[in-house]
N, C-alpha and C positions, 0 to 999 in steps of 0.2 A: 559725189554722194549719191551712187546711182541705186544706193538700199532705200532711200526717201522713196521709190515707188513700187506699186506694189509689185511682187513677182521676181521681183532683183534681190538676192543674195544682198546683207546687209554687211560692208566691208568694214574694215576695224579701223578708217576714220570717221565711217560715222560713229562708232561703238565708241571711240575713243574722246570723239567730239561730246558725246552723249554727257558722259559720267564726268569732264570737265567742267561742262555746263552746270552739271546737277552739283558741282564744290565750289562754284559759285563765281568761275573765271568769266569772262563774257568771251561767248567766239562767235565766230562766222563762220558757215560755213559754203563751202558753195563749189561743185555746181549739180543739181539733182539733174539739169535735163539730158535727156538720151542722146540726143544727137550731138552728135562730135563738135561739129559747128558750134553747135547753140551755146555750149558747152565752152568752148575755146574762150566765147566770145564773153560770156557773162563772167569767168575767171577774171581774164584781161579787165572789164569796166569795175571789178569789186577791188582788185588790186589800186587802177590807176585812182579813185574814186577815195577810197582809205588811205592811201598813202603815205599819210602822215598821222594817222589813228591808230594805226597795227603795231605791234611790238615786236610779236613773232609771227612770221609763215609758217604751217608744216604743210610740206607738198608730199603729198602721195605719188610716187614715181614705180610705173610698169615699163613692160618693153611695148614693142609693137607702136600701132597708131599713136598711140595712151605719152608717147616722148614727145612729139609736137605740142602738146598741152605744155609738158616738163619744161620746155626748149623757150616756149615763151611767159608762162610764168616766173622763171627762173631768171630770165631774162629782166624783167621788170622788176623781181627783186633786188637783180644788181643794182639798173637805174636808180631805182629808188632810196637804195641803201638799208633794203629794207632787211633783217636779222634773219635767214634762210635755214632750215632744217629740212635735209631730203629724207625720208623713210620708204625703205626700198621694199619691194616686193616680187614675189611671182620667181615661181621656175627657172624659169625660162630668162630670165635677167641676164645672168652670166653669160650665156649663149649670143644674146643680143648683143652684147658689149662685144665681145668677139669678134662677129658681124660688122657690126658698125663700131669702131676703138673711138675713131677722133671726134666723130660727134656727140657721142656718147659720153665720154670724158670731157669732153667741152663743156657738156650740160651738166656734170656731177661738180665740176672743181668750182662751179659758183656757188656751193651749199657751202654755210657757216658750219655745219657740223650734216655728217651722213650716220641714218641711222636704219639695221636691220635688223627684224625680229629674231635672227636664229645665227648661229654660227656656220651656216653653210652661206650665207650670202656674206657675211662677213669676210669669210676665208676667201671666195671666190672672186669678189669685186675688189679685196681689200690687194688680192694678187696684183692687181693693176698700178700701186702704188697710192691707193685712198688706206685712209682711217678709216675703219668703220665700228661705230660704238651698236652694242646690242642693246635694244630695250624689246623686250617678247609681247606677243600678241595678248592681248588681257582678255579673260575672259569673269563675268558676272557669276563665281563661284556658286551664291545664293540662290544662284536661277536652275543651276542643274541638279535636279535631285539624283544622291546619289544612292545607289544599291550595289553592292560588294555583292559580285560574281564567286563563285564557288563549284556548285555541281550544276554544267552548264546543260542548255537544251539545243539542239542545233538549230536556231532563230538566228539569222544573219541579216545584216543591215548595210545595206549600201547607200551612200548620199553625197552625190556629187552631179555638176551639169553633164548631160547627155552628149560628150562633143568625145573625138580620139584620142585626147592628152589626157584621159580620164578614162579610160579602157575598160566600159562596160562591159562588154565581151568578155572581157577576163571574168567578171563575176559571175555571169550565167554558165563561163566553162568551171568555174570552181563546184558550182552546186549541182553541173552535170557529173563531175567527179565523183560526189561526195554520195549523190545518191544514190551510187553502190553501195556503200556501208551505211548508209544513214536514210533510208528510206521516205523519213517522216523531215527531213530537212527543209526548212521554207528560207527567201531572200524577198528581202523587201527593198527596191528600189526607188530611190529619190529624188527628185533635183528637175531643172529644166531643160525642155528639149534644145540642146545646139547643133540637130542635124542629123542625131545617130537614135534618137526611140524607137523610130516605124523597126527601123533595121534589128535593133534589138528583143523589140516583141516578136517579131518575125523570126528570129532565132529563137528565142523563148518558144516560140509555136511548134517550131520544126523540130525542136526537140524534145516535144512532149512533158515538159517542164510549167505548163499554164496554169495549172492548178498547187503548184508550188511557189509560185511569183505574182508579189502585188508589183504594183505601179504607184506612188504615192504624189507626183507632180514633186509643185515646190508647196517646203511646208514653211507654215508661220513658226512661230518661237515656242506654239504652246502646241502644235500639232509638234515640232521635231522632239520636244522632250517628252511627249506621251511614246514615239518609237524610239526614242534610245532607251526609255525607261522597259519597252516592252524584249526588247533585242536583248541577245545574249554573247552577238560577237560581231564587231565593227571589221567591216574588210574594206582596204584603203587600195586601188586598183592603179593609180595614176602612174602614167607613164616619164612625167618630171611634177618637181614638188618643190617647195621651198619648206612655212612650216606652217601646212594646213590648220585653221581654227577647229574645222569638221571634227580632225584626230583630238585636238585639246576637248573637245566638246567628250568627244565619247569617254575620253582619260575622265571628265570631270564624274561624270557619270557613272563610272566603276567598269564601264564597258568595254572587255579586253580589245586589243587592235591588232589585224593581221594585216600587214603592210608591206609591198613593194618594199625597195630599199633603193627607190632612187633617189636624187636631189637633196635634199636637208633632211630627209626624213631618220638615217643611220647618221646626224646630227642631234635628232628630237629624241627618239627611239633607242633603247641596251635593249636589245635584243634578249629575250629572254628574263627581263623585269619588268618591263610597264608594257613591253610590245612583244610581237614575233614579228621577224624583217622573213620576204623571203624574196629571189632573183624576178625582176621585172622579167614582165611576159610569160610567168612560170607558175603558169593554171595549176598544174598537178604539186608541186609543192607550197601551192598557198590551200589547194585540198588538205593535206597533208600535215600543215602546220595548224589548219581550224581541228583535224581529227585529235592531235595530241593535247589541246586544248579541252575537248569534248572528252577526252579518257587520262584526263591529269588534273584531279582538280586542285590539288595544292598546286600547280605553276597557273590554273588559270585563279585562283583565289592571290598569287602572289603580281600576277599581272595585273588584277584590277587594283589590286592597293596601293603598285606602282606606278598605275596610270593616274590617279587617283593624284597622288602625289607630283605627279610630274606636272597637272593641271593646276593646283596650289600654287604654282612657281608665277602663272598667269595671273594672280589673284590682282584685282585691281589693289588694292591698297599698294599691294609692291611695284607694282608696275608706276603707279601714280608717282611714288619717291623717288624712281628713276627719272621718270620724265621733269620734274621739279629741278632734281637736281639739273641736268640740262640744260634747261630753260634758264637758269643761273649763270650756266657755264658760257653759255652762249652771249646772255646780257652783260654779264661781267666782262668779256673780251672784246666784245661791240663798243662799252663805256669805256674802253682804253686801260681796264683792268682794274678799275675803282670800284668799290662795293656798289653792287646792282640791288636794293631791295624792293620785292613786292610783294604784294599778297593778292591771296584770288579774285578779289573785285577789281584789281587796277589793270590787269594783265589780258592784255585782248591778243587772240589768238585766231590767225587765219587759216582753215583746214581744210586743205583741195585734196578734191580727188582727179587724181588726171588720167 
């Protein structure tokens, strides 16, 4: 739950923790601290500590470090007998399985049920011989004010962390492109440094682009909806993807999206309804797909209403009756397949982020 502090991206178990609480389930959640240790460790004592209070686990499962968490949380579920729901995430997932098969599958075949937000990790991890059931990223509809894009202004909006799986560079060479035909073009940049801003302003500088480019850090909830609300086109730069919240955020917003087409995203994304896809690494045709946007305003008035719509699908209320249903699905086959009934005051729910 590494969104509990400030400056951290808030991920969609605490989002999802959040709005359970608020329907009146009792969860846990845990673990906010930074350090991987700290972390490991507080999991493991909430798990062994409850163990007989919990109902459900949902583990949050990434690649990298982020599986040693998975490996002994999951773990302890077993022991415990405790009802397990993996929910997958991140790019990069698939890849990792690849990398590492046996461990990796060792640690997924102890979930009671696997679950991922988008059809791209489904298809990919599902290849390996799991099931995997989709429940999509929810987003707080209410929260994002929307404005239906039409005759657009060249205001570009970029918001993702500063690191190379996330190809800033590509967006500064988009609006070097662009400001040949569009002279008055600005990009505002967002997110937290993971290594790559010095390098990027420094490119900003060298290309005489300074006065065309803010820098916005990380924003809170009610700074990122004042720049989506100001923005008039979301360019998604990432070099692997699953199914960005960032992109659902700007779709809720009416905010059309120029998008890479790697990982889940030609999953999320019709090309040509709620988004433009164009080839990773391919500055001059993501120029190219924001100009036809800029001088088409029925495809970009039919992209924001598609975007628009493709974010409604996120709507909590829906997302909630999936999850419900599961939650059933799960207690019902744990009970030896006799009616499971609860309601949201009985039902404690444990939500790690690993």
């Amino acid at each position: 739950m590494l969104g509990r502090n400030a400056g951290y991206i808030t991920t969609q178990g605490q989002i999802t923790a959040d709005l359970f609480t608020a329907e009146g389930y009792e969860t846990v959640c845990v673990s906010a601290k930074i350090n991987r240790i700290a972390r490991l460790a507080e999991i493991a004592s909430v798990l062994i500590k409850n163990r007989r209070r919990f109902d459900l686990v949902l583990l949050e499962v990434y690649s990298g470090l982020s599986m040693i968490i998975a490996d002994l949380a999951s773990l302890l579920c077993k022991t415990f007998k405790l009802p397990l729901i993996m929910v997958l995430h991140g790019g990069n997932l698939p890849e990792f399985i690849e990398k590492y098969p046996r461990r990796t599958k060792r640690i997924l075949r102890r979930a009671d049920r696997l679950v991922a937000p988008s059809p791209f990790l489904a298809e990919k991890i599902g290849a390996h011989g799991f099931e995997i059931q989709i429940v999509p990223n929810v987003v707080e509809l209410e929260s994002y004010p929307l404005r239906e894009r039409k005759n657009l202004k060249p205001n570009l909006f970029w918001m993702r962390s500063f690191h190379p799986i996330y190809n800033p560079q590509m967006a500064v060479e988009v609006l070097a492109e662009l400001r040949k035909s569009h002279p008055n073009v600005t990009l505002t940049m967002a997110g937290v440094d993971k290594g790559l801003e010095p390098e990027i302003k420094k490119m900003v500088s060298d290309l005489n682009l300074a006065e065309a480019v803010s820098f916005s850090g990380f924003l809170n909830a009610e700074q990122k909806m004042r720049r989506f609300s100001e923005a008039d086109i979301f360019l998604n730069t990432n070099r692997a993807d699953n199914m960005p919240v960032s992109i659902i955020e700007a779709c809720a917003c009416g905010l059309p999206v120029v998008s890479t087409n790697v990982g889940g995203l030609p999953f999320l994304i019709s090309d040509g309804e709620n988004g433009l896809l164009v080839e990773n690494e391919n500055a001059a045709e993501m120029a190219e797909a924001v100009k036809l946007l800029l001088e088409d305003a029925e495809l970009a008035q039919r992209i924001s209403r598609g975007g628009r719509a493709l974010a409604e699908r996120s709507g909590w209320q829906s997302v909630r009756a999936e999850w419900e249903k599961l939650f059933s699905e799960v207690l019902d086959k744990k009970a030896g397949n006799s009616p499971v009934r609860f309601n949201s005051n009985d039902l404690k729910i444990e939500k790690q982020k690993s």
